[in-house]
Structure formats: structure tokens, C-alpha cells
C-alpha positions as CSV (number, residue, x, y, z in Angstrom):
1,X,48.6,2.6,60.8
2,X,50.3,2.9,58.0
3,X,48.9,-0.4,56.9
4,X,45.5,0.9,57.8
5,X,45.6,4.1,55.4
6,X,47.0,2.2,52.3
7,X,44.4,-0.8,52.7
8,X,41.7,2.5,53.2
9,X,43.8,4.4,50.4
10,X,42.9,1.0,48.3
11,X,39.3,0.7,49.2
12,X,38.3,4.3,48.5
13,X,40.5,3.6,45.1
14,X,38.2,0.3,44.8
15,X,34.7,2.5,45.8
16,X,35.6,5.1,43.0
17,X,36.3,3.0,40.5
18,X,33.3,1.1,41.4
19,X,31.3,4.3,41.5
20,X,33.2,4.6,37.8
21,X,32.0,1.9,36.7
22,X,28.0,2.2,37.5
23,X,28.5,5.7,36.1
24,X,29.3,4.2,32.9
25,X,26.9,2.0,32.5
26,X,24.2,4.1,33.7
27,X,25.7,6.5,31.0
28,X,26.0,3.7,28.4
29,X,22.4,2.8,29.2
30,X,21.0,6.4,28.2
31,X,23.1,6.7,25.5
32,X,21.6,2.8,24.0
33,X,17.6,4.5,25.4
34,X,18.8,7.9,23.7
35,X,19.5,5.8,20.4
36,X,16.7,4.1,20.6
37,X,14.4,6.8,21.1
38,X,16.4,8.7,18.1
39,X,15.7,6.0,15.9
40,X,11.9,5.7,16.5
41,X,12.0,9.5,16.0
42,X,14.2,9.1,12.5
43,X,11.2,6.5,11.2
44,X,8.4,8.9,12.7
45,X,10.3,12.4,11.0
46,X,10.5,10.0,7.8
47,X,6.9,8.8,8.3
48,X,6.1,13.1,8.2
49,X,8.2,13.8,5.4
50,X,6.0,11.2,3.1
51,X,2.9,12.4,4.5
52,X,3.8,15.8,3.9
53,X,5.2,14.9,0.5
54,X,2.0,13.5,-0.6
55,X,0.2,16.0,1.0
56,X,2.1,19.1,-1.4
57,X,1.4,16.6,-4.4
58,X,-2.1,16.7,-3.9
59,X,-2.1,20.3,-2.8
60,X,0.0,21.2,-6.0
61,X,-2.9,18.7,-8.1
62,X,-5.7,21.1,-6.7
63,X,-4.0,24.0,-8.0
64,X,-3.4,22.5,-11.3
65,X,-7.5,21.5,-11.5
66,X,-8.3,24.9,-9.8
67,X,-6.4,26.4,-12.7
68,X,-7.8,24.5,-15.4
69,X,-11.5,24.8,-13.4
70,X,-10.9,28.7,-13.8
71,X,-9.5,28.6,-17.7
72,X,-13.0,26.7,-18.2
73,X,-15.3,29.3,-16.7
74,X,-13.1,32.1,-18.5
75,X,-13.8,30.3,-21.9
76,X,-17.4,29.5,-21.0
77,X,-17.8,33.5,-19.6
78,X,-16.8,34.4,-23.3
79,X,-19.0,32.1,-24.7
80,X,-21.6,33.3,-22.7
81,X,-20.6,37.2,-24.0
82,X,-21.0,35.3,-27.4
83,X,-24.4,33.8,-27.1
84,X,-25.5,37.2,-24.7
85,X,-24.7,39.3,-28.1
86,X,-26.1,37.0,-30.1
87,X,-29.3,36.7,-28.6
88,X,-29.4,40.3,-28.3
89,X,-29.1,40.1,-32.0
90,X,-31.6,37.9,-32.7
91,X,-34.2,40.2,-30.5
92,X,-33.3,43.0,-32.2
93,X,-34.1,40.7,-35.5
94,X,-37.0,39.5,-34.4
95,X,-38.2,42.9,-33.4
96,X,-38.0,44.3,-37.0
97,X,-39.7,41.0,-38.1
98,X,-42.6,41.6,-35.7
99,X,-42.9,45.3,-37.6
100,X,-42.5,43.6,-40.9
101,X,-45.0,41.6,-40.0
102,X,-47.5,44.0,-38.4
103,X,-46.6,46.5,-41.8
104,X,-48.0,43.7,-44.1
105,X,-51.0,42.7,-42.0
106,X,-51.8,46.5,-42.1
107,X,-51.0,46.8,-46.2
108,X,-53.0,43.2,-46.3
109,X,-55.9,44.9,-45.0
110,X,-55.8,47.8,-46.9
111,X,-55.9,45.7,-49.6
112,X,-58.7,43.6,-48.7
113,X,-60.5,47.0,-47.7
114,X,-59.8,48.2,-51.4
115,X,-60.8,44.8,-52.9
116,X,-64.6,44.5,-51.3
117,X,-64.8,48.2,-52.3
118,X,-63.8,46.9,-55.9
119,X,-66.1,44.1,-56.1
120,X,-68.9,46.5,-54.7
121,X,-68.1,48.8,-57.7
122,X,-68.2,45.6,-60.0
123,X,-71.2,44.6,-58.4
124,X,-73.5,48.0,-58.6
């Protein structure tokens, strides 16, 4: 018997370390998967960061050409004040010169009126 409960004693010893052992590699297994997969997630993460990276380039190059795009239109707004009050100047210009105008062809009349009454006078 006594025989009997060593020898068992043994094999349970045997199963366990048996059991052990597939534990291990079952865990050693996961842990070469879990690498793996870690690794393939390291170069994806890495793949992100460059995209991403380029990405806030290009957003920070929009902001830089929106910036410049709005300095443009400020300039070209006061430009556009400029040639507004200019033009405004040159209508009120060319307003007097239409009265200058119309004051001489009504003076040029008069004198034409006074110069056929001249010649009349000459003429009787």
C-alpha cells in the first residue's frame, strides 16, 4: 500500500508538473501572440503619428495661406477705400466741369445772341 501511495504520490507529482508544463507553454505562446500583436500595433500607432504629423503640417500651411489670403483682402479693402474716395472725387470733379461747361455754353450763347444783334446794327 505503501508502495501504492508513493508510486500515486509520484504520478500526481508527474501529472502537475505536466499540467505545469502545458501551462507554460500555453502562457509562453500568448505572451510570443501578445508580442506580436504589440508590434503590428507599434508600426500601425507609428503609421498614425506620421499621418497625423503631416496632417498638422498641412493644417498649420492652411492657416499660414488663410492668413496671408486675409492680409491680401485687408490691403485690397483699403485700396478699394482708396479708389471708392477717389472716384467719389473725380464725380464730384466732373460735376463742376459739367457746370463749367453748361456756364460757358450759356455765356457762348449770349455772346452769339449779342453778336447777330451787332451785325444787324452794322448792317441797318
Amino acid at each position: 500500500i505503501k508502495k501504492a501511495r508513493n508510486a500515486t504520490k509520484k504520478f500526481s507529482s508527474a501529472v502537475r508538473m505536466i499540467r505545469q508544463q502545458k501551462d507554460s507553454e500555453v502562457t509562453q505562446k500568448i505572451i510570443k501572440k501578445l508580442e506580436e500583436d504589440s508590434e503590428q500595433y507599434c508600426d500601425r500607432f507609428n503609421l498614425l503619428d506620421n499621418e497625423n504629423s503631416a496632417l498638422a503640417r498641412q493644417l498649420e500651411e492652411a492657416h499660414d495661406m488663410l492668413d496671408e489670403m486675409r492680409k491680401r483682402d485687408e490691403l485690397m479693402s483699403g485700396e478699394r477705400r482708396e479708389w471708392k474716395v477717389e472716384k467719389e472725387d473725380l464725380l464730384e470733379e466732373s460735376a463742376h466741369l459739367t457746370g463749367q461747361i453748361k456756364d460757358l455754353e450759356t455765356e457762348l450763347r449770349k455772346h452769339r445772341t449779342a453778336s447777330k444783334n451787332l451785325q444787324s446794327l452794322i448792317k441797318k
